[in-house]
C-alpha positions in Angstrom: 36.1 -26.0 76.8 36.0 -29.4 74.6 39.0 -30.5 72.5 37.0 -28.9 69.1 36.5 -25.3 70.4 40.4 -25.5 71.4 41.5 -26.0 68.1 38.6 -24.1 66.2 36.8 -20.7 67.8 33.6 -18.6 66.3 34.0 -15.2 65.7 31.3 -15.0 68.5 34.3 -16.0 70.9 37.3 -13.8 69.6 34.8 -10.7 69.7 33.6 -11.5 73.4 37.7 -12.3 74.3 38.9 -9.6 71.6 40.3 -7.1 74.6 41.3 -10.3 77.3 44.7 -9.9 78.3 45.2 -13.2 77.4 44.3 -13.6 74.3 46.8 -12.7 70.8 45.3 -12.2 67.5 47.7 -13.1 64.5 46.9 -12.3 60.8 48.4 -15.1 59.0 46.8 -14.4 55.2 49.2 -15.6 52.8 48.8 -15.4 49.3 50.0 -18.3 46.0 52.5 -16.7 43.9 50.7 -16.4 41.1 48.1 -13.7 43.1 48.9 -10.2 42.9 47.4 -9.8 46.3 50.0 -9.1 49.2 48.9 -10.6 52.1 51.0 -8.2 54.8 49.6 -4.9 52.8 46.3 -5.7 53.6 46.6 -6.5 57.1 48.3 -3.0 57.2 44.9 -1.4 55.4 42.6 -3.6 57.4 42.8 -6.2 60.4 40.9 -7.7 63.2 41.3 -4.9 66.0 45.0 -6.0 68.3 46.1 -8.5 65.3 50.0 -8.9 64.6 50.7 -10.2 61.0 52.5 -13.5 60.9 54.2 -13.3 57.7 55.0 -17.1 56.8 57.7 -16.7 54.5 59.3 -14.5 57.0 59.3 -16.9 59.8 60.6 -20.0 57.9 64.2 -21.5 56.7 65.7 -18.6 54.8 68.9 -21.5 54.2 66.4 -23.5 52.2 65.5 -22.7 48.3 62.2 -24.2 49.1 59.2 -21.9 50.2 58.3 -21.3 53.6 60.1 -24.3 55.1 59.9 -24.4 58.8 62.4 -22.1 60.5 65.0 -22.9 63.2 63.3 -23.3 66.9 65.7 -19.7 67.7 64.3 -17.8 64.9 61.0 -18.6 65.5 61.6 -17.7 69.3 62.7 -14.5 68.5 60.2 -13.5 65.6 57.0 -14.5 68.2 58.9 -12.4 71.0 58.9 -9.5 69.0 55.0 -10.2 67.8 54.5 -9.7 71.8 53.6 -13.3 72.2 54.8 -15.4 75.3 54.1 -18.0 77.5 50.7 -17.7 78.8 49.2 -16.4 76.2 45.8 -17.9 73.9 46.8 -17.2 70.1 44.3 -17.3 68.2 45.3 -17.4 64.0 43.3 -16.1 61.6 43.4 -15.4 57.3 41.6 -13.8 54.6 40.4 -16.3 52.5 38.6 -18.0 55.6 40.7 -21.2 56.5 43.6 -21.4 54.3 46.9 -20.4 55.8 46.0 -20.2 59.3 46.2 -23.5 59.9 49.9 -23.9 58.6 50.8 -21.5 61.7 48.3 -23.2 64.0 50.3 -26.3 63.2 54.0 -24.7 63.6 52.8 -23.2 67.2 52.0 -26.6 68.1 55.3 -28.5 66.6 57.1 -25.7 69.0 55.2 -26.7 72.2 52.7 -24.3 72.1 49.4 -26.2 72.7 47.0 -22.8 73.2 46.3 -22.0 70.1 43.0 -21.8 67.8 42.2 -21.3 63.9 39.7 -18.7 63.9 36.6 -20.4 62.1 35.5 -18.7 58.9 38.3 -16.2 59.3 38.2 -12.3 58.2 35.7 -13.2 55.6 33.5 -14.2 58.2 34.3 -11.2 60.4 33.7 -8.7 57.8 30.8 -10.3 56.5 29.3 -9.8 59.9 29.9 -6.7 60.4 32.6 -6.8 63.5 35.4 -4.2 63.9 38.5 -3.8 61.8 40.7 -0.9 62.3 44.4 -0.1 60.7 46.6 0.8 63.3 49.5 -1.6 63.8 48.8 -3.1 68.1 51.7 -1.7 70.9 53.5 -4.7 71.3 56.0 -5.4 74.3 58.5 -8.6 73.5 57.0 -11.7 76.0 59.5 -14.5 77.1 58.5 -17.4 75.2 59.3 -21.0 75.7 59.6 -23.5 72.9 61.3 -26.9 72.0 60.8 -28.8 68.7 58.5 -31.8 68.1 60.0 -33.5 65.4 57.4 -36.2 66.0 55.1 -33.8 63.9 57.0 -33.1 60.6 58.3 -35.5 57.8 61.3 -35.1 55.5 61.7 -36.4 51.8 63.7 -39.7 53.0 60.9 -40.6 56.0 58.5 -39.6 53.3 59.8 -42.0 50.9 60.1 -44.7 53.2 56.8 -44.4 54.1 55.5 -44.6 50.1 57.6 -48.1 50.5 56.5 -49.8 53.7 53.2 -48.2 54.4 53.8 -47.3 57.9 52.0 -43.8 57.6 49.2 -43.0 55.7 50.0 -40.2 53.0 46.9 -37.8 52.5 47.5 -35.3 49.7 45.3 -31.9 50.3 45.9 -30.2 46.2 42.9 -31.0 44.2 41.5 -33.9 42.2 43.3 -32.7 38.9 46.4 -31.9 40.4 46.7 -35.1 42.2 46.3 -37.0 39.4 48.4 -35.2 37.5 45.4 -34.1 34.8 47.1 -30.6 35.4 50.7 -29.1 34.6 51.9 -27.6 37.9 52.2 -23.8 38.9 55.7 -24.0 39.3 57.5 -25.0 35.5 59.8 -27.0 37.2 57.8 -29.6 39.1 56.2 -33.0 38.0 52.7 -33.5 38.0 51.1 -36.7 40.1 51.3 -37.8 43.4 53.3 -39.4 46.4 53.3 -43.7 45.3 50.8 -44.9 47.3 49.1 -41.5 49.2 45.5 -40.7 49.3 43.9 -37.6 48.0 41.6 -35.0 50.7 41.3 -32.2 48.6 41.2 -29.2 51.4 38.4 -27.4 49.8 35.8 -30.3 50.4 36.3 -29.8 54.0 35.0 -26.1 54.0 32.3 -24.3 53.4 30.9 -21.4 51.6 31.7 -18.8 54.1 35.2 -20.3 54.5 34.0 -22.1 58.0 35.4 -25.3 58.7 32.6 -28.4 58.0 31.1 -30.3 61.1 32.5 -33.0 62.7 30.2 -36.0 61.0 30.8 -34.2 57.8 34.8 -34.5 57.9 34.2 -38.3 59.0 32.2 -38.3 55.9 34.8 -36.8 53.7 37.9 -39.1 55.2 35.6 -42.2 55.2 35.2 -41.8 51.2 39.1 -41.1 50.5 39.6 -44.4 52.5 41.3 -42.6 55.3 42.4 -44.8 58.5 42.0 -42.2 61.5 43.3 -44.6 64.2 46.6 -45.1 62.0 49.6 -42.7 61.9 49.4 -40.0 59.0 51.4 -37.6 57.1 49.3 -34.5 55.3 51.1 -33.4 52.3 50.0 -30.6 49.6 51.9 -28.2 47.2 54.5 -26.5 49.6 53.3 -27.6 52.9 50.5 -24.8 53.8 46.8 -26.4 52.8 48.4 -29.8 54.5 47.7 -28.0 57.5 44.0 -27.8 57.0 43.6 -31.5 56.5 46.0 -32.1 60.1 43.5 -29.2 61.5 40.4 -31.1 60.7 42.2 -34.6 61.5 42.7 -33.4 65.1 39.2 -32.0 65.4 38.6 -35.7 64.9 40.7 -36.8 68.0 43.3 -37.9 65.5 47.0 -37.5 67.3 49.4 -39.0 65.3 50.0 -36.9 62.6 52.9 -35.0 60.8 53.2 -32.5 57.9 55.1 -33.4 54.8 57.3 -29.8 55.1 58.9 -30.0 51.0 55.4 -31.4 50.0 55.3 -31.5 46.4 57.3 -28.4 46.0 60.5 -31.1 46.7 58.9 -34.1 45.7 58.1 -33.0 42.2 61.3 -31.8 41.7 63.8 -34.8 42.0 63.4 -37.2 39.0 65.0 -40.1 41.4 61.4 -40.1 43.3 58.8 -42.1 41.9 55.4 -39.8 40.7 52.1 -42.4 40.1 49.4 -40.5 37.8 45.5 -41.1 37.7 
């Protein structure tokens, strides 16, 4: 198996592997505030057959006014355990939309030391689109020992963030849209600034996908980074609105062979909100 099809796998694969002892499906479909969609009730009314739901703002920082913001190595220890996920296992991560949220759990697996796990390309869209089985019975789950330790090489805080805007160390790559980033666009949440991180580069997530919510090809996302002036042999953070669609862009970065890369965890959800950071517009 090649480094792409271990970070990205059809839904060719995760049917012909659905029943492998191996193998752990996770539902990770998380919806924006603003939806009136609930992401864990319909996983309950409809999932890929063996999926656990992976409830992101469940598994994060509860200490933290900030959403979602990466939870404690113990906590997340214990909430995989009880998913029935240990050492051994394939996860493979899946949402809704296609490739939205998925990613921001592919990417916490891997900050924990968990290398085996996949984005499931195209996601349930794709899956239901093609006709595969759902059902909506929660699995039997048995808790797994599970192994973990932190790589804090792989997520950024405000003050590295800042210092990075400064000396230009990293690369800051900012996955909200072309409106947002320039701050064309008041932001969802009342409270926040509009613009971007002084000095960051905008990848807007969406122009890496396509329509049926598959990830684009290899040369294509070359394409796409070459154009935002991206440097993929220097050390990057991925930022975006509260840390979730930054995933997407570290996703497709990797697929590239890119290694050095972290999340910006706050993402603009933090920056925005302290008037001592500096916001550039346009």
């Amino acid at each position: 198996m090649n480094n792409d099809s271990q970070l990205l796998v059809s839904t060719q694969w995760l049917e012909d592997h659905l029943y492998a002892p191996d193998v752990r499906i996770l539902d990770a479909t998380y919806f924006m505030p603003d939806d009136e969609r609930d992401g864990r009730a319909e996983y309950e009314a409809s999932h890929i057959p063996g999926a656990r739901y992976f409830d992101i703002d469940d598994v994060a920082d509860s200490r933290s006014s900030l959403p979602h913001m990466l939870p404690p190595v113990e906590k997340f220890i214990s909430r995989v355990r009880a998913m029935g996920i240990g050492d051994g296992h394939r996860v493979v991560v899946y949402d809704t939309h296609g490739i939205f949220s998925a990613p921001r759990v592919w990417w916490m697996f891997r900050l924990f030391g968990k290398q085996d796990v996949a984005v499931l390309d195209g996601g349930m869209k794709k899956w239901i689109a093609e006709g595969r089985a759902v059902e909506d019975v929660p699995p039997i789950v048995r808790d797994r020992h599970l192994t973990a330790r932190r790589n804090a090489a792989m997520v950024k805080d405000v003050t590295q963030v800042a210092a990075s805007s400064k000396l230009g160390d990293f690369q800051i790559i900012d996955a909200r849209s072309p409106e947002r980033f320039k701050g064309e666009v008041p932001e969802a949440r009342v409270e926040l600034r509009s613009g971007h991180i002084p000095g960051s580069m905008n990848v807007y997530y969406s122009d890496l996908l396509n329509d049926d919510g598959t990830m684009k090809g290899l040369d294509d996302l070359q394409a796409i980074f070459d154009r935002a002036g991206v440097n993929l042999a220097k050390p990057t953070i991925t930022t975006c609105g509260s840390g979730v669609t930054a995933a997407i862009l570290s996703l497709a970065m990797a697929r590239l062979g890119h290694k050095l890369n972290a999340v910006y965890d706050g993402s603009w959800s933090e920056w925005g909100m302290y008037n001592d950071l500096k916001v550039e517009t346009g």
